[in-house]
N, C-alpha and C positions, 0 to 999 in steps of 0.2 A: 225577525225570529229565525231564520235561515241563518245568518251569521252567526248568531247564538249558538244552536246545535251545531253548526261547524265548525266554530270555536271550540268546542265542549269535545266534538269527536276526535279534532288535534290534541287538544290537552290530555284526555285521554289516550292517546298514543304516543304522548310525550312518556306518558309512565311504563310503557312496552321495552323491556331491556332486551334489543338482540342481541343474540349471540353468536349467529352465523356472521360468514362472510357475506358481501351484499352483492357481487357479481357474477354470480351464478342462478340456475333453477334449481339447486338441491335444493335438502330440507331446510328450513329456517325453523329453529328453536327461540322461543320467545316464552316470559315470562308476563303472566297477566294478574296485576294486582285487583283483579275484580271479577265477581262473578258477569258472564252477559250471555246474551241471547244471538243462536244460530236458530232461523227456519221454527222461531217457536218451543226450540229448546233452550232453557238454561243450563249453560258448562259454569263448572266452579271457577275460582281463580285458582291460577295453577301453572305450573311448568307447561308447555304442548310443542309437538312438534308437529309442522307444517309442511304437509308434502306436495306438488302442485303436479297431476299427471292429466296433462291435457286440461280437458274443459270441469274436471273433478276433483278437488282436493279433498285431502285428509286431514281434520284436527284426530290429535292423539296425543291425551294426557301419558305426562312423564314422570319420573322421580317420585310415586305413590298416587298420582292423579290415573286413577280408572279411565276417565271418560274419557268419548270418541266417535267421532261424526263423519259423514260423508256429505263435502256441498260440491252444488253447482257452481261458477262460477265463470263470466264473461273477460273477454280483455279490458281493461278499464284504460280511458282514454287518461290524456293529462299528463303528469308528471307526478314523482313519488313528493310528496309533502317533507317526509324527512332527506329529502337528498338523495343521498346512494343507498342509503341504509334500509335494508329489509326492515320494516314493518307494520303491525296490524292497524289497521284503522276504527275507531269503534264510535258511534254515534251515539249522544244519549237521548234515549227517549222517554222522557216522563223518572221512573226510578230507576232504568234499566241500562243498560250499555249494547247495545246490537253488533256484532263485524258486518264491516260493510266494504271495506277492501282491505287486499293481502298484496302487496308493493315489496316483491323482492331484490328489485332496484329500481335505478332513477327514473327509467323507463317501462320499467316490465310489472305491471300491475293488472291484480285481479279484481272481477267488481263480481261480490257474490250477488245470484242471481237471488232473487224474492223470493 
């Protein structure tokens, strides 16, 4: 069951077009073909940009997307799944898509906290 959802949450992030560079901390701009769940909230699918300031990021809908969140978020161990490439990680759960890490490069990954 485990490789299942983790299957699903890559696949899922296969559909995430960055559009940032992937060797830095700026913002990473990502495009999300689905609505999912932060902390209990549903964000649309939608353009968002990604800001990462310390131990808090920022989602912030772009290009006509309102919405806009504030998470927690831990170092995530491991390595980035897609390579070098910023981005989002989404898990599905049951009908839903949750973020559950933001991987701005190979190395530099965030594990949003619960």
């Amino acid at each position: 069951m485990k490789s299942i959802i983790k299957r699903a949450g890559l696949l899922a992030a296969a559909f995430v077009v960055c559009l940032a560079g992937s060797a830095h901390a700026g913002p990473v701009e990502v495009k999300v073909p689905f609505p999912f769940v932060v902390h209990g909230t549903t964000l649309p699918a939608g353009q968002y940009r990604v800001t990462n300031e310390g131990p808090v990021v920022l989602l912030r809908g772009e290009k006509g997307n309102t919405a806009a969140m504030f998470v927690l978020a831990n170092p995530a161990g491991g390595r980035d799944p897609a390579g070098d490439k910023s981005v989002l990680i989404f898990t599905r759960y049951e009908t839903q898509y949750r973020l559950t890490d933001i991987w701005e490069s190979g190395s530099q990954g965030l594990e949003i906290v619960p």
